[in-house]
C-alpha positions as CSV (number, residue, x, y, z in Angstrom):
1,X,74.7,105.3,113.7
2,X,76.9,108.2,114.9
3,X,77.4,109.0,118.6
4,X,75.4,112.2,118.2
5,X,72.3,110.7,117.5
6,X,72.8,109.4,121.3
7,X,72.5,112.6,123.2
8,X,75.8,112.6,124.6
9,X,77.5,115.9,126.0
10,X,79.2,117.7,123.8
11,X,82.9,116.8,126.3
12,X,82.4,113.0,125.4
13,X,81.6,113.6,121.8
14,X,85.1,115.7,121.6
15,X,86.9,113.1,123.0
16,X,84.8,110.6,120.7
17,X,86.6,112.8,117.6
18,X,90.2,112.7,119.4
19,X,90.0,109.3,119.6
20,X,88.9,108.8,115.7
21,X,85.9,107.0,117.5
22,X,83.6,107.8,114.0
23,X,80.1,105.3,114.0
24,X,78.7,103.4,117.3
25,X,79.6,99.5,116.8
26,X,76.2,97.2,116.8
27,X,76.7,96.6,120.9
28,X,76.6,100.4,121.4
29,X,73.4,101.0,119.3
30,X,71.8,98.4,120.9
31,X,73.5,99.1,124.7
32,X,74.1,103.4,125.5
33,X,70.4,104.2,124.8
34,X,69.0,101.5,127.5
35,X,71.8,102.4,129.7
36,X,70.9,106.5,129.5
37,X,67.5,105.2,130.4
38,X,68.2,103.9,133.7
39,X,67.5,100.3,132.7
40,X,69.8,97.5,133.9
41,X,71.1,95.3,131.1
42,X,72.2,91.7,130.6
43,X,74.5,92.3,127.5
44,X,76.0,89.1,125.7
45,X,78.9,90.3,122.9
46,X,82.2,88.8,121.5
47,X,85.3,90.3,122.1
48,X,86.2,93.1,120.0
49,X,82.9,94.5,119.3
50,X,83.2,97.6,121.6
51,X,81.7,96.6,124.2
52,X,83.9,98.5,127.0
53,X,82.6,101.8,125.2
54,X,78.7,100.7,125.2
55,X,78.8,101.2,128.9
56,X,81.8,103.8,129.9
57,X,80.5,106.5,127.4
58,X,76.6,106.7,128.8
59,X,78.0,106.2,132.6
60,X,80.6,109.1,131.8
61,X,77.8,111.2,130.4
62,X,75.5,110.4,133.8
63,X,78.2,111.5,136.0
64,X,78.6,114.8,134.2
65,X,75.3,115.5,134.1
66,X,75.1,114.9,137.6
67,X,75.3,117.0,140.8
68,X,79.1,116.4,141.6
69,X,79.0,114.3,145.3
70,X,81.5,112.6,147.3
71,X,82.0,109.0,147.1
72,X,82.2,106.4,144.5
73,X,79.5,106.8,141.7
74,X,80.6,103.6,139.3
75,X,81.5,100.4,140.6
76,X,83.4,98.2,137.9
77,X,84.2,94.2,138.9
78,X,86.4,92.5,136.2
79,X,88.2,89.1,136.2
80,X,91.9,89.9,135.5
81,X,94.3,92.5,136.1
82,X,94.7,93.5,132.2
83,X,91.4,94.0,131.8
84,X,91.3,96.6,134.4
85,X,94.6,98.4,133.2
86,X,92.4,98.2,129.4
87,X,89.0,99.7,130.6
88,X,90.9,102.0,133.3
89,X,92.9,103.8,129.7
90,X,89.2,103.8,127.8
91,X,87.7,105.3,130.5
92,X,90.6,107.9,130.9
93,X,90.7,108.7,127.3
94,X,86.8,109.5,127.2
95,X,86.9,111.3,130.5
96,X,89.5,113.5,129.2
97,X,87.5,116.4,128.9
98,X,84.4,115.7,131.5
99,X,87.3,116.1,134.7
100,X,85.8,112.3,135.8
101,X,87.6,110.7,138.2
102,X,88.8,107.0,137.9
103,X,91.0,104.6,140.2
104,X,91.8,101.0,139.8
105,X,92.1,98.3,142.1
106,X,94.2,95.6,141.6
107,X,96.6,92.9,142.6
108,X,100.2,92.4,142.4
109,X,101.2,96.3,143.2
110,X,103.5,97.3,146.4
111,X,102.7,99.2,150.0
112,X,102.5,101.8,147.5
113,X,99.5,101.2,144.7
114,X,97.6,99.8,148.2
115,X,97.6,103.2,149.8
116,X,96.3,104.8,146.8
117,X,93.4,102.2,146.7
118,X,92.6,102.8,150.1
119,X,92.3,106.2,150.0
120,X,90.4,105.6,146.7
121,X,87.9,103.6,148.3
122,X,87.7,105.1,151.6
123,X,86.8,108.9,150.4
124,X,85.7,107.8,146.9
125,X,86.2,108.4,143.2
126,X,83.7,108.7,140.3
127,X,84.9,104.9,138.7
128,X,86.8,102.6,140.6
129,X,88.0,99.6,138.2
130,X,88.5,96.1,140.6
131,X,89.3,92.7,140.5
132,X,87.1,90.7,142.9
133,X,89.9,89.6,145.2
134,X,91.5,92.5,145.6
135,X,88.5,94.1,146.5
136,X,87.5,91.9,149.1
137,X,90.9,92.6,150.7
138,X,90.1,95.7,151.3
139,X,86.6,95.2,152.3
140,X,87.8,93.0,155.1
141,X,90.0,95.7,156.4
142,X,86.4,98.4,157.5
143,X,87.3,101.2,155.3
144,X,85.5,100.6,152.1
145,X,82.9,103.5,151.4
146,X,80.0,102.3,148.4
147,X,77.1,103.9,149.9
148,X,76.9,106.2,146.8
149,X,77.4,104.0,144.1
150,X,74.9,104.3,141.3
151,X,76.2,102.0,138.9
152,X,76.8,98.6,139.3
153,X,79.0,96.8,136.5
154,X,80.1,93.2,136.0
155,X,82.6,93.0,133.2
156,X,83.5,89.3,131.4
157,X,81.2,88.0,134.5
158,X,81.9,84.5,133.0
159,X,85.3,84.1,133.4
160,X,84.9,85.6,137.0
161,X,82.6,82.4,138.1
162,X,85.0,80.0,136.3
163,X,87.7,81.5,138.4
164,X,85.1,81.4,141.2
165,X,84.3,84.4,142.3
166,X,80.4,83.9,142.4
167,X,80.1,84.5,146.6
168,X,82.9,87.4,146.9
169,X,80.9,89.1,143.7
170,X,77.7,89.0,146.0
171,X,79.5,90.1,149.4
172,X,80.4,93.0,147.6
173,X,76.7,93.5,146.4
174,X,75.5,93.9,149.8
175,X,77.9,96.8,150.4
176,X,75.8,98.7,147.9
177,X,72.5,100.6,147.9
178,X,69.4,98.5,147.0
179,X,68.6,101.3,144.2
180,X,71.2,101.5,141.7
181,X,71.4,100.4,138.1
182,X,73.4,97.2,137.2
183,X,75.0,96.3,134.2
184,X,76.2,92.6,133.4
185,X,77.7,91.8,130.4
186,X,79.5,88.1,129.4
187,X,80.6,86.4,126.6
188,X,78.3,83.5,127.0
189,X,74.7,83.1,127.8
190,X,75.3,79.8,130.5
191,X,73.0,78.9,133.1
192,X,74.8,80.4,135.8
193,X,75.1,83.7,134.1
194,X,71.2,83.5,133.9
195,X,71.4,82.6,138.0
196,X,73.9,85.8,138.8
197,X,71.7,88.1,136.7
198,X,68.5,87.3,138.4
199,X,70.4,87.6,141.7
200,X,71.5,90.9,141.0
201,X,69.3,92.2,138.3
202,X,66.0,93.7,138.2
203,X,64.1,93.3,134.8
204,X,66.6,93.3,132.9
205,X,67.1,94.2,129.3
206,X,68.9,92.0,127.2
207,X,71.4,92.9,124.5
208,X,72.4,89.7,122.6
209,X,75.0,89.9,119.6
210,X,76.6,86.3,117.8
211,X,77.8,84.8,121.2
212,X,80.8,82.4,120.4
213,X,81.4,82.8,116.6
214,X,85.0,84.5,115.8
215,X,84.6,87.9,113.4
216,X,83.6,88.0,110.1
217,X,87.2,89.5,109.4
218,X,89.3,85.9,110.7
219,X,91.2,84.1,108.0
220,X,91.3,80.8,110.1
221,X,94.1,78.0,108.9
222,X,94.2,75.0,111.0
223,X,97.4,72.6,110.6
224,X,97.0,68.6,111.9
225,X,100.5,67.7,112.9
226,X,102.5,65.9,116.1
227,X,104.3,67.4,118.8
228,X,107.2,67.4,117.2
229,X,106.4,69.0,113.9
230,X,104.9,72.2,116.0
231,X,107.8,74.1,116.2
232,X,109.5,73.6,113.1
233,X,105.7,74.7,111.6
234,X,106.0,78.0,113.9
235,X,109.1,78.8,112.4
236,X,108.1,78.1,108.8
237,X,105.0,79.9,109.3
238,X,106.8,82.9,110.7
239,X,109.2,82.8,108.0
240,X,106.9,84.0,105.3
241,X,105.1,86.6,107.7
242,X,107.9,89.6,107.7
243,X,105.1,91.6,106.8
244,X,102.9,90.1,109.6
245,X,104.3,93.6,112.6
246,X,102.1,91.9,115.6
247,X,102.0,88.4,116.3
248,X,100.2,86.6,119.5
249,X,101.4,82.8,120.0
250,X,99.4,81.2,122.5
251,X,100.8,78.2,124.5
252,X,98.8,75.6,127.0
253,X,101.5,75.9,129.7
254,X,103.7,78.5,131.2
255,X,106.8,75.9,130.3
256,X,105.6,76.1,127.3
257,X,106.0,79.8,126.4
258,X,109.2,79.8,128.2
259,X,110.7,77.1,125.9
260,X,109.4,78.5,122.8
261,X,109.8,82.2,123.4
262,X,113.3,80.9,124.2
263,X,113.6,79.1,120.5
264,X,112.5,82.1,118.7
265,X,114.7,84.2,120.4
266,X,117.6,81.5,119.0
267,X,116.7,82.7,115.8
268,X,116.3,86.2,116.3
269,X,113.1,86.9,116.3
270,X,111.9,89.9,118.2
271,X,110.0,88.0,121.1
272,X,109.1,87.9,124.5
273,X,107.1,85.5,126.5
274,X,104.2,86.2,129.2
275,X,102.4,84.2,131.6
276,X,101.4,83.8,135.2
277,X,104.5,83.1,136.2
278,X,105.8,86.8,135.8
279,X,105.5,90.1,137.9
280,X,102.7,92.7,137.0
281,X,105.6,95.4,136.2
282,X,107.2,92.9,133.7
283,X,103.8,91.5,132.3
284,X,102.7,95.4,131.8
285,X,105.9,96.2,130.1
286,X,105.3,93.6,127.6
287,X,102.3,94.6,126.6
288,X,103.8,98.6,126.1
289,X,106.2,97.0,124.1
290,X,104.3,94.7,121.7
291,X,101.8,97.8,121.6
292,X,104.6,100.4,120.6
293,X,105.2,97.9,118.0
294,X,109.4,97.3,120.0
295,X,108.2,93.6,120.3
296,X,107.0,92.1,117.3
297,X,105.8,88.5,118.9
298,X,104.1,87.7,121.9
299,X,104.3,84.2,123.5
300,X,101.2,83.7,126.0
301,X,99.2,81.6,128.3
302,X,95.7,82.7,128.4
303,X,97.1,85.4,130.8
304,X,96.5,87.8,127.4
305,X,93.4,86.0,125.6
306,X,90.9,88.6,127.5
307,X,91.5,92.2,128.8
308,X,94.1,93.6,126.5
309,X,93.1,95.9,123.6
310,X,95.6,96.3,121.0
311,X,94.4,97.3,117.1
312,X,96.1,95.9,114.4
313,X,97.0,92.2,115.5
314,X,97.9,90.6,112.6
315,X,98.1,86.8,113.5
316,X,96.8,84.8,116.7
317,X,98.8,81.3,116.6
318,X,97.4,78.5,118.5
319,X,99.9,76.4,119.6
320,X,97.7,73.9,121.4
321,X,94.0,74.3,120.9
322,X,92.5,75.4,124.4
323,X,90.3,73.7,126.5
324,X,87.2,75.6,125.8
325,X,85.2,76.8,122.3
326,X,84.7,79.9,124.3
327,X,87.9,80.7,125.2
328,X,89.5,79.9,121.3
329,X,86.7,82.7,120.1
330,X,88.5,84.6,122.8
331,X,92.0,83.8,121.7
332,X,91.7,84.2,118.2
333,X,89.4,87.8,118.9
334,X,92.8,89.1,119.7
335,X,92.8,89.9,115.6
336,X,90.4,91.2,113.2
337,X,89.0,93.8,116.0
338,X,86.8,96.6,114.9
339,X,86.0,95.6,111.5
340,X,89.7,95.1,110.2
341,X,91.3,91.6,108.9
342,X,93.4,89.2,110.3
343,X,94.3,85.3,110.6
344,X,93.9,82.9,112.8
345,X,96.5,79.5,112.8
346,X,95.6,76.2,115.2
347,X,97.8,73.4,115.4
348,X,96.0,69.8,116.5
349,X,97.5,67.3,117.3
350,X,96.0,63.8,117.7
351,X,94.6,64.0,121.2
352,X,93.5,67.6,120.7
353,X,91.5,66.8,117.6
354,X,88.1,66.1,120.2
355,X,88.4,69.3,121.9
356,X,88.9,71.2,118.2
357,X,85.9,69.2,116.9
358,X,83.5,70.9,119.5
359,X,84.8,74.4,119.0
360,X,83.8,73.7,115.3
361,X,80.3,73.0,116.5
362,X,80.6,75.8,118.7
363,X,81.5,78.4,116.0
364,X,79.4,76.5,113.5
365,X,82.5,76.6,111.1
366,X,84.4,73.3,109.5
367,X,87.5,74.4,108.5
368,X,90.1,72.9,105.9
369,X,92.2,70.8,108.0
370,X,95.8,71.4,106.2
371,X,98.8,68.5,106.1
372,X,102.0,70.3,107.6
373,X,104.6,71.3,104.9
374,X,106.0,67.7,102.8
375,X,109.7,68.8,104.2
376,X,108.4,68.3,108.0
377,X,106.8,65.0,107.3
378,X,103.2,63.7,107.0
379,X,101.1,65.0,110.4
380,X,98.7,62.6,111.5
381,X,94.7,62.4,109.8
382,X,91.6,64.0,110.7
383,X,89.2,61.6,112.6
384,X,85.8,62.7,113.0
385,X,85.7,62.2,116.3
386,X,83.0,59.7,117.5
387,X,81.8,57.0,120.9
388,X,84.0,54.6,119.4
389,X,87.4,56.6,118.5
390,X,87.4,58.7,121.7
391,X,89.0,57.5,124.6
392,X,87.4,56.1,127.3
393,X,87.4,58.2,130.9
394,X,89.3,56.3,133.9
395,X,91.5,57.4,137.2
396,X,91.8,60.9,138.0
397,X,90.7,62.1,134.7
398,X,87.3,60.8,134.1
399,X,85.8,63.8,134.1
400,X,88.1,64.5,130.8
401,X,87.4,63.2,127.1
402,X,90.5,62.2,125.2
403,X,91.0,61.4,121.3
404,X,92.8,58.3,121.0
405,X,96.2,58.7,119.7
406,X,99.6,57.6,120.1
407,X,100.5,57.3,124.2
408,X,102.8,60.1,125.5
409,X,105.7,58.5,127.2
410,X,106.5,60.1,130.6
411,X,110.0,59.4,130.3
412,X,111.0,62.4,128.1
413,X,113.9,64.3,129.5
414,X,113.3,67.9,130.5
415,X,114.1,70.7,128.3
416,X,117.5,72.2,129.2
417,X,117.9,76.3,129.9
418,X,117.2,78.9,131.5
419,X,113.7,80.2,133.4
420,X,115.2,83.4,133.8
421,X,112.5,86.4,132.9
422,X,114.2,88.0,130.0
């Protein structure tokens, strides 16, 4: 379907051709024409599916059409910083030519970027992009001025109740008129998502597209090896990619990604690392410079597995394999966006082998599970993981299940160098 069959003002459909924005993605056909209607929605898409466009482009085309009023029209709650700097560039690139006005609101910025939220919030703008805490901070100080918003929208509204933002979401609710329309859209369809829409909600329409299945477009490899044979496989994989321009690496821990971004770096790769650990400024910069193509690999925490929007990834590595099915459909939704190809690489090692077996029966996929090259040695096998080969919950971890497999010693000595922020 293309965007004129929506109705759209002639501005957005402009900066729909400027943006080479051609045919409406499955999300948008089934999303702008509910949201034009004034219905709320409970939406349920995969990363990469164009989701952030199924409800910018018929809220830019309301506020247009509208009689121009002071005070905040759209309200937009996301989880993370990137996110908000990814939506806050859609929404500037379609609002090119419709003179909306858009502010974002966001931690980590100086005496400087708080003023200009203040003021933002105080006397109003037509979207204002925010992360929950940040928000709430400058609720608590009087000043915050919703009584105009029209539109509500919650934005990867999982991952802001796993981080736990469920009762600063609703304080913020009651700063807002009863009569508005509200938009929710998340990644998964879990049983507290169904509690927060029906708290917020009223008769929803729902928009459902493949929850948790990775695109049709992911080439996924998976290699079973041990600790040790991960980065000597990193560098063997990269070593046949030179044609491979933009590479994510995705690491458990922030030590992690410091000690390998530091390897890489040993054998001049073009890489920098990103995590947590770093300052907004520098954690922005990266991503301009992966993005401008002047940093060819990435090395990440889950700090980048939602909220950043860059075409053309070619290959998402998975160091360790995360924690949750949803958050390695995340991961590895990095690549393959919009239609185009790309691969996906997870290492396992023996105690991860439980926790890749449920994203299989997540994703509904098996994959091949491949030996690491003969020169690194044999990696350990595949054991399809059962009551009797798991291990057994005890101590502080009970809550956790482990595959059995050979016991980490704690006595390893701490990896020498550096923790400077390069």
């Amino acid at each position: 379907m293309k965007f004129e069959s929506f109705g759209l003002s002639p501005q957005l459909l402009d900066a729909l051709g400027y943006m080479n924005f051609e045919k409406a993605t499955a999300i948008q056909e089934k999303a702008i024409p509910e949201i034009l209607n004034n219905k709320d929605i409970i939406g349920c898409a995969q990363t990469g599916t164009g989701k952030t466009a199924a409800f910018i482009l018929p809220i830019l085309h309301k506020i247009e059409q509208s009689p121009k009023r002071k005070g905040t029209n759209t309200l937009i709650i996301v989880p993370t910083r990137e996110l908000a700097l990814q939506i806050d560039q859609q929404v500037q690139g379609l609002a090119y030519f419709t003179g909306a006005t858009c502010a974002t609101v966001y931690g980590g910025g100086d005496g400087v970027s708080w003023e200009a939220e203040r003021k933002a919030l105080e006397q109003g703008s037509d979207i204002i992009i925010a992360t929950p805490g940040r928000l709430i901070s400058h609720i608590n100080n009087g000043y915050v001025n919703f009584k105009q918003v029209e539109h509500l929208i919650l934005d990867e509204a999982d991952r802001m109740l796993d981080i736990g933002f469920h009762d600063d979401i609703l304080k913020v609710i009651k700063l807002l008129p009863a009569k508005r329309q509200s938009l929710l859209f998340s990644a998964t369809m879990a049983p507290k998502i169904r509690k927060l829409a029906r708290e917020i909600l009223t008769d929803p329409i729902e928009v459902n597209l493949s929850v948790s299945k990775p695109a049709a477009g992911v080439t996924q490899n998976v290699y079973l090896v041990f600790d040790k044979q991960k980065n000597p496989l990193v560098s063997k994989i990269l070593s046949d990619k030179d044609n491979f321009k933009s590479i994510i690496i995705f690491c458990s821990t922030k030590k992690k990604v410091e000690q390998l971004a530091r390897i890489l770096k040993s054998k001049n790769y073009s890489v920098e690392g990103v995590s947590s650990d770093y300052e907004q400024n520098y954690r922005e910069q990266v991503l301009l410079n992966f993005k401008s193509r002047k940093t060819r690999i990435v090395v990440a925490t889950d700090v980048l597995s939602r909220g950043i929007d860059i075409k053309d990834i070619n290959l998402v590595l998975n160091y360790d394999v995360p924690n949750d099915p949803e958050d390695y459909v995340h991961r590895i939704g990095r690549t393959a966006r919009a239609e185009t190809k790309g691969m996906a690489i997870t290492l396992v090692n023996e105690d991860d082998m439980y926790k890749y077996h449920r994203i299989e029966q997540t994703i509904e996929i098996i994959n091949e599970k491949l030996a690491p090259p003969a020169e690194l040695g044999p990696g350990p096998e595949w054991k399809e993981p059962t009551k009797g080969n798991r291990r057994k919950p005890s101590g502080k971890n009970s809550g956790r299940k482990k595959f059995y497999g050979k016991k980490k010693s704690n006595n390893k000595p701490r990896p020498q160098g550096s923790n400077t922020k390069n």
